[in-house]
Structures are given as C-alpha cells and as structure tokens.
C-alpha positions in Angstrom: 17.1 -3.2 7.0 18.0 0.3 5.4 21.1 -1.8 3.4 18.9 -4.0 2.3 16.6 -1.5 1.1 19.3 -0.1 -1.1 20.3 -4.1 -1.9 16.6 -4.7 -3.2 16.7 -1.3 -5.2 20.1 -1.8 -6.5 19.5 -5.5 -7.8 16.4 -4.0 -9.7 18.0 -1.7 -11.2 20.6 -4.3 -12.1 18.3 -7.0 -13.4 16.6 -4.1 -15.3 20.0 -3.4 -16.7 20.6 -7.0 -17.6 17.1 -7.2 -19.0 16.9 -10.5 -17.3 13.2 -12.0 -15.9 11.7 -10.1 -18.1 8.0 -12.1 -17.1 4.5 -10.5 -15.7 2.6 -7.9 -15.2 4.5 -4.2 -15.3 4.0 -2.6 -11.7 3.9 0.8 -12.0 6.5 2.8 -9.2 8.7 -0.1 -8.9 12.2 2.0 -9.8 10.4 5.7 -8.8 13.6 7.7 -9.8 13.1 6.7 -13.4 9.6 8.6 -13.4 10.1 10.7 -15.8 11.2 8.8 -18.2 8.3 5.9 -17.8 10.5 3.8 -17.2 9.5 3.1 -13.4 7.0 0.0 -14.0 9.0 -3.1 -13.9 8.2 -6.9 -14.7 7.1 -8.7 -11.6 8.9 -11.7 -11.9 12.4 -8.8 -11.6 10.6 -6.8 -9.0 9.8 -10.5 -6.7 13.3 -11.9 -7.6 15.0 -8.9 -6.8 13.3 -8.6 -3.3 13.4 -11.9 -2.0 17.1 -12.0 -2.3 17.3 -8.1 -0.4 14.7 -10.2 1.9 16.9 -13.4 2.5 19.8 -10.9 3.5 18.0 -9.3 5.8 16.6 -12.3 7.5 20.3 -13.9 7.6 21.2 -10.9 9.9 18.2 -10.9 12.0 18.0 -14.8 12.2 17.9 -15.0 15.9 14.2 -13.4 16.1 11.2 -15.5 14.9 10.2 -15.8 11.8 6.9 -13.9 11.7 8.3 -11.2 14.0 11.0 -11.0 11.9 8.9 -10.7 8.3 6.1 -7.8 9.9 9.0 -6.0 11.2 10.7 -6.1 7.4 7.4 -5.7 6.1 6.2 -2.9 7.8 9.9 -1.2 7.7 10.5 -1.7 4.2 6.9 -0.2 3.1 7.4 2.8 5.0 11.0 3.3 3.5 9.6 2.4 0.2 7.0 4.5 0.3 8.8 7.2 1.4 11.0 6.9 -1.7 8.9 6.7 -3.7 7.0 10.4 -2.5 10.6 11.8 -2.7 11.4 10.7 -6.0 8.1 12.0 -7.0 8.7 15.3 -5.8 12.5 15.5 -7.1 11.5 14.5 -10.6 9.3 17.2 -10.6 10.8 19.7 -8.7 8.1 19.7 -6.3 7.7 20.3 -2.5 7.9 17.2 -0.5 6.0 18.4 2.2 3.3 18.6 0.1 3.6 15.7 -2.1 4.1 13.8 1.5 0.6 12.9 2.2 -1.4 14.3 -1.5 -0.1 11.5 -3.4 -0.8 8.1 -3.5 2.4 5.5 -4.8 1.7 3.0 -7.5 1.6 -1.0 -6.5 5.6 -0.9 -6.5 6.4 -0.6 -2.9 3.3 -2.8 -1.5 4.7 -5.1 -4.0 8.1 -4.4 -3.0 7.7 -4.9 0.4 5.5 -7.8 0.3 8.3 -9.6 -1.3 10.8 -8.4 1.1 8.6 -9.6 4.0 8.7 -13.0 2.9 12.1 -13.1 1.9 13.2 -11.9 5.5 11.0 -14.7 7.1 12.8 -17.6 4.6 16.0 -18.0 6.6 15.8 -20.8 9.7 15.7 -19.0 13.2 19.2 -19.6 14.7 19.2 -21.2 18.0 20.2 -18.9 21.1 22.5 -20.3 23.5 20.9 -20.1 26.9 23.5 -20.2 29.7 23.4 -19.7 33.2 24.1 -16.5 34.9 27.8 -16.8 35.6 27.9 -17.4 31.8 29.1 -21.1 32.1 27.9 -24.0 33.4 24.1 -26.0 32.7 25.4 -28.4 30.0 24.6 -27.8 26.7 22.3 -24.9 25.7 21.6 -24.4 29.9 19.8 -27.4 30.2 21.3 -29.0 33.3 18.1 -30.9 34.4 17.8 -32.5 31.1 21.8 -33.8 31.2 21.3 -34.5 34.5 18.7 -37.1 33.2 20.3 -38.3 30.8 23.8 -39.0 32.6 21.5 -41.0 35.1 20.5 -43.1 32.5 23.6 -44.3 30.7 24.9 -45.2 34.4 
C-alpha cells in the first residue's frame, strides 16, 4: 500500500507536469510539498485519475481479499499516510516542528479526496479465486470439492 502511495503521488505530479486532465474543481493539499509555492491544489479530474490507477495497483496485489475489505483497508491506510504527508510537508515547508503541527492543523480536502479515490480504485479489481485443497495439499478434485465431483461423476455414468 505504501508503493502505491508514492505511485498515486508520483502520477500526480506527473499528470501535473504533463498538464493533462486539466478539468474540475482545484482541491487544495493535493501535492502538499508544493505549499509554498501555491501550487498544491490540483484539478480533480488529475487528482481522481491519478488515484484510481495507484488504487487499481493496489487492489491487483491484494486481489485475494474481498472487495469491501479490501477498499476500507486502502481507504483507511491511505488517509492516514496521506494525512500524515500532508502534516509533514506542512511543517518542512515552513520549517516548523512536527510534533506540533501533528495534531494543530487541519489538511485541505486533498487526502480525503485522495484517499477516497484510492479506496475505490483498490476495490475495482475481481477477487481472485483461492484454491481450497485438502490437508495433504492434494486431492478433492478441483478447488477441494470432492462431494461435488463425486456427484457429478455419478451422473455421466
């Protein structure tokens, strides 16, 4: 999840480079380490874009978990490492303590929004089947279901 987190921030700061999907809304605190410069609210369309592909990444490599378990664990993860950048950057562009800046500050819409769309972008991928076999790790026909090929060999005698 902490790859994808620097996936989601890099492809931002990419698509800001590009100046591509320019479209919505600015959301302040999107890229926080360009404070300073004002430069931190981004388009949504680039922030949602950006996310959802970090999102789709992430959900690829945890594909064997459900999809809503999947999503609130993103979710939640990414908001706190968002959020957490977003305090630090604060406090580096300023030269400030972070201790302090920890819990005094509140962040701008950009990492809900952030994470929101990385959320949803974990919970796109299909959940990939798990392979259920029996204890000696062999044996139960396909997927451990030996009842069910049992059944069905019984019926094409």
């Amino acid at each position: 999840m902490v790859v994808g987190a620097f996936a989601g921030l890099g492809w931002l700061y990419t698509l800001r480079g590009l100046h591509w999907f320019a479209a919505g809304p600015s959301v302040r605190d999107s890229l926080p380490l360009l404070q300073l410069a004002s430069f931190d609210a981004q388009p949504l369309l680039r922030i949602v874009l950006a996310w959802l592909l970090a999102g789709v990444l992430v959900g690829l490599a945890l594909s064997s978990r459900p999809r809503r378990r999947r999503a609130a664990i993103v979710l939640l993860g990414g908001l706190v490492l968002l959020a957490l950048d977003s305090q630090a950057s604060y406090a580096l562009t300023r030269n400030l303590n972070f201790g302090r800046i920890l819990f005094s500050r509140a962040p701008g819409l950009g990492p809900l929004v952030e994470a929101v769309a990385f959320g949803a972008g974990a919970a796109l991928p299909r959940q990939r089947a798990r392979r259920a076999t029996g204890e000696s790790g062999v044996g139960g026909g396909e997927d451990g279901h030996t009842a069910q090929h049992e059944r069905d060999r019984g019926q094409v005698a």
